[in-house]
PDB file of N, CA, C and O in Angstrom, chain B, residues numbered from 101:
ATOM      1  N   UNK B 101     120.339 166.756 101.642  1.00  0.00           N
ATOM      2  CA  UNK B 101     121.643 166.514 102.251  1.00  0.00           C
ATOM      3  C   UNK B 101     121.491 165.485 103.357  1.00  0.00           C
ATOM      4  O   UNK B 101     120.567 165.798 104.108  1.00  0.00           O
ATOM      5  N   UNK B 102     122.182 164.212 103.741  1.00  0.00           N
ATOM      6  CA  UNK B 102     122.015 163.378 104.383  1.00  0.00           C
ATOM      7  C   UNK B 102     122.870 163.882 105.558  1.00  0.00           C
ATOM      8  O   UNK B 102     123.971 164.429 105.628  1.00  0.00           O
ATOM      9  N   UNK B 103     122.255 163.621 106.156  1.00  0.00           N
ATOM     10  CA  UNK B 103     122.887 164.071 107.993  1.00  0.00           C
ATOM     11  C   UNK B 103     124.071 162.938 108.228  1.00  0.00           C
ATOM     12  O   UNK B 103     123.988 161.962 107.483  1.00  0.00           O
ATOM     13  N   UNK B 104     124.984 162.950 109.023  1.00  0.00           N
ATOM     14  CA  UNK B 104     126.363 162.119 109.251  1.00  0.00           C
ATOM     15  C   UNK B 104     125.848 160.468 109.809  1.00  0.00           C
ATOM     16  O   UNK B 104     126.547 159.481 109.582  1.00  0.00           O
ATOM     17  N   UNK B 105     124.511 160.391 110.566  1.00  0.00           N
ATOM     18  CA  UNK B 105     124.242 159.287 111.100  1.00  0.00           C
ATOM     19  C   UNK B 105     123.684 158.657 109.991  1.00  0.00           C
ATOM     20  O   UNK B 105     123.937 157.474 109.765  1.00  0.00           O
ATOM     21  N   UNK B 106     122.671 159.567 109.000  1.00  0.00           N
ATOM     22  CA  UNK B 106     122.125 158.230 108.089  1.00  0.00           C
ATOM     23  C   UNK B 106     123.145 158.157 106.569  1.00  0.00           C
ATOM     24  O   UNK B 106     122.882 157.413 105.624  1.00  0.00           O
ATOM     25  N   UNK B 107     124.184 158.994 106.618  1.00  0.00           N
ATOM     26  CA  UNK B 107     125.098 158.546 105.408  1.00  0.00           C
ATOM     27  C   UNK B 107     126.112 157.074 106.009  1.00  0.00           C
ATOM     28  O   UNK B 107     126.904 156.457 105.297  1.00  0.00           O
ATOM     29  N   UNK B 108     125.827 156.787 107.400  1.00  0.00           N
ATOM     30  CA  UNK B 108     126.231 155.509 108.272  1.00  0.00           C
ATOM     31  C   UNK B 108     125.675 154.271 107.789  1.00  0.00           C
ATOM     32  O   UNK B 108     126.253 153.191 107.662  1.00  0.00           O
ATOM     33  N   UNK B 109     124.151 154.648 107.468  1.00  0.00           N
ATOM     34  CA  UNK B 109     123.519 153.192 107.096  1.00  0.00           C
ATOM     35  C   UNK B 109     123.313 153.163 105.434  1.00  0.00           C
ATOM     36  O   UNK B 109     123.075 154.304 105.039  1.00  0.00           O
ATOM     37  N   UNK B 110     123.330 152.487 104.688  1.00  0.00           N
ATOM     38  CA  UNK B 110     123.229 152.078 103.216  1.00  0.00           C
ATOM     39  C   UNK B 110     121.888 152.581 103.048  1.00  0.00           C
ATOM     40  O   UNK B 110     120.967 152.407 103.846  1.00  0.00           O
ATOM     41  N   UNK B 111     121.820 153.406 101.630  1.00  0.00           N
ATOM     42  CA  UNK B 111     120.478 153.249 101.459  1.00  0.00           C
ATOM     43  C   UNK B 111     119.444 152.281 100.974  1.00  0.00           C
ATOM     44  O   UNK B 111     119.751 151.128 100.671  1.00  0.00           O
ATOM     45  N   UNK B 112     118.678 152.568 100.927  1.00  0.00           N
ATOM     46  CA  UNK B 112     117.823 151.223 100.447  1.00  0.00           C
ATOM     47  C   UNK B 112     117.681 150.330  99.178  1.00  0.00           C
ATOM     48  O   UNK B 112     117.137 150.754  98.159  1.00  0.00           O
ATOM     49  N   UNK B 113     118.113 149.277  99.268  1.00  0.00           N
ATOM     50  CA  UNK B 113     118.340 148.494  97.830  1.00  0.00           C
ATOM     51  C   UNK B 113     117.239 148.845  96.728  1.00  0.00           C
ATOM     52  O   UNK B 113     116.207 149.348  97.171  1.00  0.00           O
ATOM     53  N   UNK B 114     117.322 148.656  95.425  1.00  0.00           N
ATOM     54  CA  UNK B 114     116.593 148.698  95.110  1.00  0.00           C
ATOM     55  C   UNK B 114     116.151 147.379  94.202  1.00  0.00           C
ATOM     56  O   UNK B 114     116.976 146.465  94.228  1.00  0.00           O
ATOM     57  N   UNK B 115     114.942 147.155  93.391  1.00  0.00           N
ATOM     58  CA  UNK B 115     115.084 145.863  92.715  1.00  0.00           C
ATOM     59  C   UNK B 115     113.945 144.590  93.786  1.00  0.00           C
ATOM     60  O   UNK B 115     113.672 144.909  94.943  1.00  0.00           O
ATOM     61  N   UNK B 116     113.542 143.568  93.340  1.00  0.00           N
ATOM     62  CA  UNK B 116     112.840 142.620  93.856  1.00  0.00           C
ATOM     63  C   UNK B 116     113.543 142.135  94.863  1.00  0.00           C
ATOM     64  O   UNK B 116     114.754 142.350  94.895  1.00  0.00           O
ATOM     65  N   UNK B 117     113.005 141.502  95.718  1.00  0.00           N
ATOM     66  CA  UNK B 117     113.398 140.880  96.912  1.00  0.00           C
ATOM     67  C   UNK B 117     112.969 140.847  98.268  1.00  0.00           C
ATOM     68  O   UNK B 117     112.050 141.616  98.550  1.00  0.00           O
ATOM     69  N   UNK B 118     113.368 140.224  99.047  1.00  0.00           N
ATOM     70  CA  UNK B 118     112.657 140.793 100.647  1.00  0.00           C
ATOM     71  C   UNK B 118     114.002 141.422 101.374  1.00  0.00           C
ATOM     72  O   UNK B 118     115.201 141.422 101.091  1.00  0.00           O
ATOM     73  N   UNK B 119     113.232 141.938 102.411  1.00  0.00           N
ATOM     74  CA  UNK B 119     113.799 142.752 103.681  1.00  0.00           C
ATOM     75  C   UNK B 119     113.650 142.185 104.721  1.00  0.00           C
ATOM     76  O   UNK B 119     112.829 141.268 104.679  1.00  0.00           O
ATOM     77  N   UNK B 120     114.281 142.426 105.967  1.00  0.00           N
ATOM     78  CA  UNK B 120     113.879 141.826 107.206  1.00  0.00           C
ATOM     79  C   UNK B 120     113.578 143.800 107.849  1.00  0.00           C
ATOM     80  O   UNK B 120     114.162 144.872 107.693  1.00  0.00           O
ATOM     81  N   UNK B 121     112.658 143.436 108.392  1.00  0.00           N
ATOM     82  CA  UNK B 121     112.227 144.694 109.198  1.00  0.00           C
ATOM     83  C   UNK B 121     112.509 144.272 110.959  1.00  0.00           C
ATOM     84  O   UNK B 121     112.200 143.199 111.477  1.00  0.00           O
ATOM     85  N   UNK B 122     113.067 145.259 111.535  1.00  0.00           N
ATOM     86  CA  UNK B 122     113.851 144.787 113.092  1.00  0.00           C
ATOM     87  C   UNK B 122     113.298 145.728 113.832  1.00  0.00           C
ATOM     88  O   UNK B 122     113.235 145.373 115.009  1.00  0.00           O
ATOM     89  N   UNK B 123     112.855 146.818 113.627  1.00  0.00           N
ATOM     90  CA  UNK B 123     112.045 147.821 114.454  1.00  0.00           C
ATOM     91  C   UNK B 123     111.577 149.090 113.285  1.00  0.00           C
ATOM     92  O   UNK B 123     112.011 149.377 112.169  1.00  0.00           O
ATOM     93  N   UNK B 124     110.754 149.521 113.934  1.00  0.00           N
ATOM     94  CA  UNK B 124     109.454 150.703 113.226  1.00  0.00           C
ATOM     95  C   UNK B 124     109.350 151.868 114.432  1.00  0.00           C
ATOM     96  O   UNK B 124     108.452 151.937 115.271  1.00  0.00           O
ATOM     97  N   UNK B 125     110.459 152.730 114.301  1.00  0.00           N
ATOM     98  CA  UNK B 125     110.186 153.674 115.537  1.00  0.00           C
ATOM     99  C   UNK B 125     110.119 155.070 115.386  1.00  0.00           C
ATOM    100  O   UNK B 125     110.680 155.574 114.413  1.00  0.00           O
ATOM    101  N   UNK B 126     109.335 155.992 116.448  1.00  0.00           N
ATOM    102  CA  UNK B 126     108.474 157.084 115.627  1.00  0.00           C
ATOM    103  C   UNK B 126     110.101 158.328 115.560  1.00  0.00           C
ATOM    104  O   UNK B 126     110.111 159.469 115.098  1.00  0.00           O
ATOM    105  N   UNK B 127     110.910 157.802 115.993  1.00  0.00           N
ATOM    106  CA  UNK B 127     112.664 159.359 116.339  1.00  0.00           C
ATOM    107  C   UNK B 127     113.346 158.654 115.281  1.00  0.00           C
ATOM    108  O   UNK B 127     113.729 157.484 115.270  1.00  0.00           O
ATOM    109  N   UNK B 128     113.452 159.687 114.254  1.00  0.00           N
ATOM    110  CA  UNK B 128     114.901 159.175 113.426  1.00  0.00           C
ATOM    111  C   UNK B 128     116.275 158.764 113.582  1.00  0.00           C
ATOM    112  O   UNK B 128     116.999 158.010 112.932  1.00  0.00           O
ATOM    113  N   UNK B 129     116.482 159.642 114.884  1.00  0.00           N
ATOM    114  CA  UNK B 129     118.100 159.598 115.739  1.00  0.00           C
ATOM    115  C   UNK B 129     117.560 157.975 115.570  1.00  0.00           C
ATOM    116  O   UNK B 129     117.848 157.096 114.758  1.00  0.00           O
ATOM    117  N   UNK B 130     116.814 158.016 116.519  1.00  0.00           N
ATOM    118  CA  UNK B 130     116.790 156.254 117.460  1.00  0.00           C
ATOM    119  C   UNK B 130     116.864 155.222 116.387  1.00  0.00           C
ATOM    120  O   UNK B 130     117.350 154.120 116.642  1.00  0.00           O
ATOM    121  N   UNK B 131     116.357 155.551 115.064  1.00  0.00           N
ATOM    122  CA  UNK B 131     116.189 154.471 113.831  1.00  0.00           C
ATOM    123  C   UNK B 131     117.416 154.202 113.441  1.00  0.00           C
ATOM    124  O   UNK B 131     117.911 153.076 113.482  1.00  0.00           O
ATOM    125  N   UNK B 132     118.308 155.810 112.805  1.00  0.00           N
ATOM    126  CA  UNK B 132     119.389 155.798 112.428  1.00  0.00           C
ATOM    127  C   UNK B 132     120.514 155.318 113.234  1.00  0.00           C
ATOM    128  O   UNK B 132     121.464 154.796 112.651  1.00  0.00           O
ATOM    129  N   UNK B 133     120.514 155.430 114.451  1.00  0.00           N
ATOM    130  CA  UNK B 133     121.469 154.579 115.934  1.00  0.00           C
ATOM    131  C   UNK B 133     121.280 153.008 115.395  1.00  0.00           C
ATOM    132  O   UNK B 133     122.164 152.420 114.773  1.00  0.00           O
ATOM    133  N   UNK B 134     119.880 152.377 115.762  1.00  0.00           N
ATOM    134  CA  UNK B 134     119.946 150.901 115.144  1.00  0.00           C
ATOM    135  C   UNK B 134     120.480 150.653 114.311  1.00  0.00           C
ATOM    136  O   UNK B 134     121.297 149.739 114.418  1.00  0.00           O
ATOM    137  N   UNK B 135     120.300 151.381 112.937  1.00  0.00           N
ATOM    138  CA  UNK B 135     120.694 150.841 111.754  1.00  0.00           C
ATOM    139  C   UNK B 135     122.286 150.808 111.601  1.00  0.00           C
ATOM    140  O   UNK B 135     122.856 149.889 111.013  1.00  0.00           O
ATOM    141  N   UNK B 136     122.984 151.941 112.207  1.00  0.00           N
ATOM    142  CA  UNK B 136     124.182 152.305 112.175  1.00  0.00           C
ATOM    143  C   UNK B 136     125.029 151.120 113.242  1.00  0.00           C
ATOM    144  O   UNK B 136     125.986 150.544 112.726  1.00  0.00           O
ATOM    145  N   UNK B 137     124.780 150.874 114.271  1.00  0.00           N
ATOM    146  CA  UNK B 137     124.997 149.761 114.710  1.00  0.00           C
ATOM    147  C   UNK B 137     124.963 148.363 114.346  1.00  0.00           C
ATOM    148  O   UNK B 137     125.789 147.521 114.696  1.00  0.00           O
ATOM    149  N   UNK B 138     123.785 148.147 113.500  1.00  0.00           N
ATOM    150  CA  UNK B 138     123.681 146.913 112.526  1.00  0.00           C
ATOM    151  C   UNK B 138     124.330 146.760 111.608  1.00  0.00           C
ATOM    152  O   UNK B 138     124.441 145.698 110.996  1.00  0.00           O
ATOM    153  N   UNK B 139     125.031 148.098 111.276  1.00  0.00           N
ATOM    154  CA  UNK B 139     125.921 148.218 109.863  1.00  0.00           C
ATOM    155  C   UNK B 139     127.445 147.430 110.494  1.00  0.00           C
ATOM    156  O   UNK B 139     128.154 146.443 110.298  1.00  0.00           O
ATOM    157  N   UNK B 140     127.358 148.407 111.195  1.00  0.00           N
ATOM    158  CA  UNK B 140     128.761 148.027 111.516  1.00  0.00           C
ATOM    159  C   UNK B 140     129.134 146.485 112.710  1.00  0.00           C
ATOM    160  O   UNK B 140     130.124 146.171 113.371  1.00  0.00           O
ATOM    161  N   UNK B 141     128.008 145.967 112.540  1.00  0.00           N
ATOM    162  CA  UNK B 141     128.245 144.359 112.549  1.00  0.00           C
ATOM    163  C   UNK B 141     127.863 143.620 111.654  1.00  0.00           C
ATOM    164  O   UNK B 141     127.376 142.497 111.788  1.00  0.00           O
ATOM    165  N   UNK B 142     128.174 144.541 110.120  1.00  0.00           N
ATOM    166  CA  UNK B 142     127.812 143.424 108.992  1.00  0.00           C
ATOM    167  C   UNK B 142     126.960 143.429 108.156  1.00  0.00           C
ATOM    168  O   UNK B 142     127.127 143.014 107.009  1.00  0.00           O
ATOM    169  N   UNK B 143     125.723 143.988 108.689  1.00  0.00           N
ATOM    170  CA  UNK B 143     124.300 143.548 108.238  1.00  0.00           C
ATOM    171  C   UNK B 143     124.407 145.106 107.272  1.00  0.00           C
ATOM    172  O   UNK B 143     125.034 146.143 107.483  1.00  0.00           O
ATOM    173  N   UNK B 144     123.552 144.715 106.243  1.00  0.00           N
ATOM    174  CA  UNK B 144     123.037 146.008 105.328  1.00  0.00           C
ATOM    175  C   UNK B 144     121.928 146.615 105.945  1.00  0.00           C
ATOM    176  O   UNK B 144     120.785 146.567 105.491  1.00  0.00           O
ATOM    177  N   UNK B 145     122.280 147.212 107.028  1.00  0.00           N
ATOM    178  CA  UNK B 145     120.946 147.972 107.343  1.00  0.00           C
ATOM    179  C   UNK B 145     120.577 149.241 106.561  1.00  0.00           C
ATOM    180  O   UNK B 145     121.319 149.923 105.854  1.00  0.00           O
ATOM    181  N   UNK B 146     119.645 149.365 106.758  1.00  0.00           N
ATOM    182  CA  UNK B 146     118.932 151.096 106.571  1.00  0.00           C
ATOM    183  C   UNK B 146     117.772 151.665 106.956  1.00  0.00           C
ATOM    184  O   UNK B 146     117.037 151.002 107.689  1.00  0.00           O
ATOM    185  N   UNK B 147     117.382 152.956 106.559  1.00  0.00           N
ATOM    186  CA  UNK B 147     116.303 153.264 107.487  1.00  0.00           C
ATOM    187  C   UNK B 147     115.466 153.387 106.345  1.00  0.00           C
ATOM    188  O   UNK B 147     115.969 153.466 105.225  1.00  0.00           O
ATOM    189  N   UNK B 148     113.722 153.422 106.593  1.00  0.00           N
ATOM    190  CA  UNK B 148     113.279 154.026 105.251  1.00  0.00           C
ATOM    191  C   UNK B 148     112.173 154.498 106.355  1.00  0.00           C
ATOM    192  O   UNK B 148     111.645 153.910 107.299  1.00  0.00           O
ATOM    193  N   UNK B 149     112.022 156.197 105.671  1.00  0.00           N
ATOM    194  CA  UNK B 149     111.278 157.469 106.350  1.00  0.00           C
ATOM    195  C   UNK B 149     109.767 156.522 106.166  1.00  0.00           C
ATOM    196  O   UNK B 149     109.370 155.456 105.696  1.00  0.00           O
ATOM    197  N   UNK B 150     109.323 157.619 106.822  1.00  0.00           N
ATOM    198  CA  UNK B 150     107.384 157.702 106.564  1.00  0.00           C
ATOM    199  C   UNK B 150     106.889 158.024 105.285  1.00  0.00           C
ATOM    200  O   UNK B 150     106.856 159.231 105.046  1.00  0.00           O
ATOM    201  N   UNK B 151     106.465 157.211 104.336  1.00  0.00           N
ATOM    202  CA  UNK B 151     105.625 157.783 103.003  1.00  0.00           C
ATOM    203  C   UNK B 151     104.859 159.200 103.471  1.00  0.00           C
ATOM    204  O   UNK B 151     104.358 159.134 104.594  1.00  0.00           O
ATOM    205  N   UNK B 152     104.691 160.538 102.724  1.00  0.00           N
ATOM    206  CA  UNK B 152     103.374 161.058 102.982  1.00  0.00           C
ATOM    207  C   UNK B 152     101.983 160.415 103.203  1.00  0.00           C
ATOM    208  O   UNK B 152     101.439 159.598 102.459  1.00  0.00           O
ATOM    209  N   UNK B 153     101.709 160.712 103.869  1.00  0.00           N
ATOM    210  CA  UNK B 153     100.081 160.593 104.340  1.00  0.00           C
ATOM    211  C   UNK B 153     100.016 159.253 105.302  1.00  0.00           C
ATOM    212  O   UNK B 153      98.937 158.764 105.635  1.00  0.00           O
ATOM    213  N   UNK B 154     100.983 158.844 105.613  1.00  0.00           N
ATOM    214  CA  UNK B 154     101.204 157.488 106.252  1.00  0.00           C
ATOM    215  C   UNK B 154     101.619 157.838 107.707  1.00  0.00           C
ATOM    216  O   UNK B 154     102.245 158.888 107.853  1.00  0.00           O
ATOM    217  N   UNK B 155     101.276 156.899 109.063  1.00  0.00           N
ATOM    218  CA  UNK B 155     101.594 156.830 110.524  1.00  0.00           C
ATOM    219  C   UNK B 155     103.359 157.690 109.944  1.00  0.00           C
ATOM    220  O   UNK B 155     103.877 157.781 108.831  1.00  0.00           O
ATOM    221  N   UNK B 156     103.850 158.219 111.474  1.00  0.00           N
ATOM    222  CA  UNK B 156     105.456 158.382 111.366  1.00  0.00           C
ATOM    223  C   UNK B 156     106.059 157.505 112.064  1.00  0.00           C
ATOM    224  O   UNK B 156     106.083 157.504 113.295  1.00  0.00           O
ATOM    225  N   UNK B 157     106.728 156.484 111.155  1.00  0.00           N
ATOM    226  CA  UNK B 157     107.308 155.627 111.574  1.00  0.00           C
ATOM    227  C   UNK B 157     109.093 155.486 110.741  1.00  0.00           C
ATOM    228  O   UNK B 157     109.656 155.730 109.674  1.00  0.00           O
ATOM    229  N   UNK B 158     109.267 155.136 111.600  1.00  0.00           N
ATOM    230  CA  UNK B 158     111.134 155.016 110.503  1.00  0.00           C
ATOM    231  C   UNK B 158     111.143 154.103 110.530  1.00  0.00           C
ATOM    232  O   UNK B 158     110.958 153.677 111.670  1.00  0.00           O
ATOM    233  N   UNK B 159     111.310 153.186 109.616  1.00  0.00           N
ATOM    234  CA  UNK B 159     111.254 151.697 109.649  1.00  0.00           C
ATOM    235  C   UNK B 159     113.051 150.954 109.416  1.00  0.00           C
ATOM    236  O   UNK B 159     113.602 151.126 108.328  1.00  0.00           O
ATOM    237  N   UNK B 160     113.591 150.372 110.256  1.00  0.00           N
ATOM    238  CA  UNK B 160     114.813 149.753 110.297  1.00  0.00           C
ATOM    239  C   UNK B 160     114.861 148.524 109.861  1.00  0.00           C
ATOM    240  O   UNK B 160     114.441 147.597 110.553  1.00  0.00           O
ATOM    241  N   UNK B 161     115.370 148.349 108.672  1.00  0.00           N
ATOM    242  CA  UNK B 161     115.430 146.936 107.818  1.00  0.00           C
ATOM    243  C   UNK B 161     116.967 146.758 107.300  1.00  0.00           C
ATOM    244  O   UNK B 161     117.876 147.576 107.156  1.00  0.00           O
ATOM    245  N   UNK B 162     116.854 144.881 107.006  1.00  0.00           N
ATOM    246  CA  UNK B 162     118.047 144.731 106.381  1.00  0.00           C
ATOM    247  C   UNK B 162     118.038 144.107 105.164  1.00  0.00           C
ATOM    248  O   UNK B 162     116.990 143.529 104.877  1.00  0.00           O
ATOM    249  N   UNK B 163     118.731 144.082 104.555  1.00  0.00           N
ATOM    250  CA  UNK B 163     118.308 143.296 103.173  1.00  0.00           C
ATOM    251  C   UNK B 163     119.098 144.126 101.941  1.00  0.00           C
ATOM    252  O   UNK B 163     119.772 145.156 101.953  1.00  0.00           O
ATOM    253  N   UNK B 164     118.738 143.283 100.970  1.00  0.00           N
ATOM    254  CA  UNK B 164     117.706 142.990 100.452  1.00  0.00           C
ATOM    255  C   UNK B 164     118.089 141.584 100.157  1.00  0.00           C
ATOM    256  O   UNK B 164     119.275 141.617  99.828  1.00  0.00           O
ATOM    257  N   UNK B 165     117.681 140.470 100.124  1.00  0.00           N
ATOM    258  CA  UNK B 165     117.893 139.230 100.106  1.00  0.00           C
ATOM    259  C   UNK B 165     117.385 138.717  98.859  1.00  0.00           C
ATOM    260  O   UNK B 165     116.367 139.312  98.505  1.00  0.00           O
ATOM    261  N   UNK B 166     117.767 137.803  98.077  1.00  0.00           N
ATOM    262  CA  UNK B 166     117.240 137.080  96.738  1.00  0.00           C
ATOM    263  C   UNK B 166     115.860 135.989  96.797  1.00  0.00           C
ATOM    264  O   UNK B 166     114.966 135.845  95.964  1.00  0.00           O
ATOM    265  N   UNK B 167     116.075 135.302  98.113  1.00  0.00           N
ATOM    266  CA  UNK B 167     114.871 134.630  98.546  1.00  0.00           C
ATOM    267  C   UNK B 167     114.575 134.548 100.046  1.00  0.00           C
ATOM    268  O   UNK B 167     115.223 135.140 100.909  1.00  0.00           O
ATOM    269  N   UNK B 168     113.557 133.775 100.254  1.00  0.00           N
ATOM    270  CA  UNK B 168     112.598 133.791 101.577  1.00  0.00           C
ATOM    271  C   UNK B 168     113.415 133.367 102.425  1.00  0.00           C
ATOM    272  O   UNK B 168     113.690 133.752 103.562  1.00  0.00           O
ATOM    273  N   UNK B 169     113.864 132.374 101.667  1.00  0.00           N
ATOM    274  CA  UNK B 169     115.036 131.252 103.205  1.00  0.00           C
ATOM    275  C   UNK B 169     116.287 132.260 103.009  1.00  0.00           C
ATOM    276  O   UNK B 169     116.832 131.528 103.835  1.00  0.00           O
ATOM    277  N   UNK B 170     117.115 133.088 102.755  1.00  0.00           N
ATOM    278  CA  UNK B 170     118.057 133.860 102.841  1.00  0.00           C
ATOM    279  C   UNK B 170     117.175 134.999 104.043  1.00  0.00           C
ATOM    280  O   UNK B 170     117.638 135.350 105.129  1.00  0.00           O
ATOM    281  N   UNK B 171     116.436 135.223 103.729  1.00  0.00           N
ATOM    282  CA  UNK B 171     115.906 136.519 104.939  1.00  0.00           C
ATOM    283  C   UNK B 171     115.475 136.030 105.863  1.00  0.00           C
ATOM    284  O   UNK B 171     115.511 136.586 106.960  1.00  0.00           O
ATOM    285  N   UNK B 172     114.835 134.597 105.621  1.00  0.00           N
ATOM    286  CA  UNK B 172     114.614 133.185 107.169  1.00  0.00           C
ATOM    287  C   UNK B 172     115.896 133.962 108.014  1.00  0.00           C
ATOM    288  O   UNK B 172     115.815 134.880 108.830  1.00  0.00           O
ATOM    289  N   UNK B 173     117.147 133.216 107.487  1.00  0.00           N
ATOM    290  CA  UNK B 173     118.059 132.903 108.033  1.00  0.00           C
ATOM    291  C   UNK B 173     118.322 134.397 108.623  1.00  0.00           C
ATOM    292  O   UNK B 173     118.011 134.310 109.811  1.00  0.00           O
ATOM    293  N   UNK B 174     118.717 135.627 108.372  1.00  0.00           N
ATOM    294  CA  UNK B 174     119.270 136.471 108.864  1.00  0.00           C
ATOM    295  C   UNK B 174     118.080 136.296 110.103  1.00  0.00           C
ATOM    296  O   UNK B 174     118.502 135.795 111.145  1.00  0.00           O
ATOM    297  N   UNK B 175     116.830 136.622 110.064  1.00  0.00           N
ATOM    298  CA  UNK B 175     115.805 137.295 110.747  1.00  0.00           C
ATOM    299  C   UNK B 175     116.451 136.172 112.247  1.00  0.00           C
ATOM    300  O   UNK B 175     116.834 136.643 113.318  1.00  0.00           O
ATOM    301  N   UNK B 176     116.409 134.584 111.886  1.00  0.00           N
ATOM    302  CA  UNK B 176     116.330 133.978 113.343  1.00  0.00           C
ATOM    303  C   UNK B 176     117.637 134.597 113.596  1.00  0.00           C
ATOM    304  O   UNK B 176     117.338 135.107 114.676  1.00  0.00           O
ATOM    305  N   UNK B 177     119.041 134.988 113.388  1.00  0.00           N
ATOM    306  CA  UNK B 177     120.368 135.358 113.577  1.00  0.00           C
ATOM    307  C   UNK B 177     119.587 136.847 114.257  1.00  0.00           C
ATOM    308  O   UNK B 177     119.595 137.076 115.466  1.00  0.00           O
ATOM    309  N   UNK B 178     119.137 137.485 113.546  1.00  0.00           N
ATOM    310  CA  UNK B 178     119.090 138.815 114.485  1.00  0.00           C
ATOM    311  C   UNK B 178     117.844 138.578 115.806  1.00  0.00           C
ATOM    312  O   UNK B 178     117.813 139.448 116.677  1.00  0.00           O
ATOM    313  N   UNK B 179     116.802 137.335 115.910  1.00  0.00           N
ATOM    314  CA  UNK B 179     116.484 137.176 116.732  1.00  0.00           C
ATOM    315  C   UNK B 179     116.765 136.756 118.474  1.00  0.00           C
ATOM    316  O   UNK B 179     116.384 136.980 119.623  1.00  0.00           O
ATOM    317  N   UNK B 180     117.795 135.931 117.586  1.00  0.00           N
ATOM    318  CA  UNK B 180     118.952 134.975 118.644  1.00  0.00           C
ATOM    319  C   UNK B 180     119.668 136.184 119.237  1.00  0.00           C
ATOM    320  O   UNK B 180     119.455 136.708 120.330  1.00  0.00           O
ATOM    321  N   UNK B 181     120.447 136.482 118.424  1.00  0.00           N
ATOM    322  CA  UNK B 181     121.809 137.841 118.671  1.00  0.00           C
ATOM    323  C   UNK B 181     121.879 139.165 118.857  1.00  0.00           C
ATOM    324  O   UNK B 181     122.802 139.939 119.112  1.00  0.00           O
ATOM    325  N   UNK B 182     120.184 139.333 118.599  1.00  0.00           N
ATOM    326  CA  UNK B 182     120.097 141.026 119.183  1.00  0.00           C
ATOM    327  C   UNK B 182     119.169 141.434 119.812  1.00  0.00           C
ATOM    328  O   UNK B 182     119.279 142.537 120.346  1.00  0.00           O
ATOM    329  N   UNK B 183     117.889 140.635 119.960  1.00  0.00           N
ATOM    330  CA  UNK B 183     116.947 139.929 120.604  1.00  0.00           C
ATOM    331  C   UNK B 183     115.396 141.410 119.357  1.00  0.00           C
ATOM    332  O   UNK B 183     114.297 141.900 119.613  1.00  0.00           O
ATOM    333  N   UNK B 184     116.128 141.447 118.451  1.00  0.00           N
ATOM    334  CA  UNK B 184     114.400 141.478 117.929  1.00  0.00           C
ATOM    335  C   UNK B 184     113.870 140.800 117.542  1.00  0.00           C
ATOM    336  O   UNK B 184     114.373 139.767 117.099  1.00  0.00           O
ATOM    337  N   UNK B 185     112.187 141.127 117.513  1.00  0.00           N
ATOM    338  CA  UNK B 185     111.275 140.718 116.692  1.00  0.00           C
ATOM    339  C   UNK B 185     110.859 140.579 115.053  1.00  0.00           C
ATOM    340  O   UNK B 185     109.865 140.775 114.353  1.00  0.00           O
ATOM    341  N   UNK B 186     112.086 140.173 114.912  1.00  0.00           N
ATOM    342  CA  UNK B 186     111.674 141.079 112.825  1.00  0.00           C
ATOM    343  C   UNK B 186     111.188 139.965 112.569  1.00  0.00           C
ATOM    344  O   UNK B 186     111.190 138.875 113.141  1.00  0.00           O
ATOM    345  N   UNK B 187     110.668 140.456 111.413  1.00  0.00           N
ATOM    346  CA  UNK B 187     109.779 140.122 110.249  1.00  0.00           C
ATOM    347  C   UNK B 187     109.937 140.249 108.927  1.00  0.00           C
ATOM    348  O   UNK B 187     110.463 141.347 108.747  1.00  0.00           O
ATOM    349  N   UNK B 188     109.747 139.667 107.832  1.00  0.00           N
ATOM    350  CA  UNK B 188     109.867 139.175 106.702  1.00  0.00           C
ATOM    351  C   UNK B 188     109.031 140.255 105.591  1.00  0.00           C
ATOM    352  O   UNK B 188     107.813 140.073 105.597  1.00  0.00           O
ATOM    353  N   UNK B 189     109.469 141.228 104.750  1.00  0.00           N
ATOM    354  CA  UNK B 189     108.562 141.904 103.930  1.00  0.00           C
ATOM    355  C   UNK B 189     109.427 141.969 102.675  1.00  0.00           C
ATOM    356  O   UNK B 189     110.632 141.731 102.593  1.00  0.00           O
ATOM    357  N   UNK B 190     108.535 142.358 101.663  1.00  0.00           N
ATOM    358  CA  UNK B 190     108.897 142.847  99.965  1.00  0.00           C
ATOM    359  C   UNK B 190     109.532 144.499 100.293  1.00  0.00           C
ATOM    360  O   UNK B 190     109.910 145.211  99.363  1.00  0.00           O
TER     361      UNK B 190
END
């Protein structure tokens, strides 16, 4: 059953492509707050949990984009305009 904050953010695309990743943080509230905020200025955010056996991290991404220069472009826009650090992943 999805809790009210993460039925806020889209779930995760599925299919080839990249993501922009905007923060990796260890509280779900705090992941699901970003993402839910990113939603609702537009962006396809979402959260994706910790694999088993993996660090606990919630990872906050947007995407899924068709190519490199489409996820270029969002990443410097959310650099400029929201001041993260993201980064470019599959």
């Amino acid at each position: 059953a999805a809790t009210p904050t993460a039925a806020a953010a889209s779930a995760a695309p599925q299919g080839q492509g990249y993501v922009v990743q905007v923060a990796a943080l260890t509280a779900r509230p705090e992941a699901d707050a970003i993402a839910k905020r990113l939603s609702a200025k537009g962006y396809a955010a979402f959260v994706v949990p910790p694999a088993s056996g993996t660090p606990q991290f919630y990872r906050v991404r947007i995407g899924k984009f068709g190519t490199h220069r489409e996820a270029e472009t969002v990443a410097a826009k959310l650099q400029k305009e929201e001041q993260f650090k993201p980064f470019i992943t599959r």
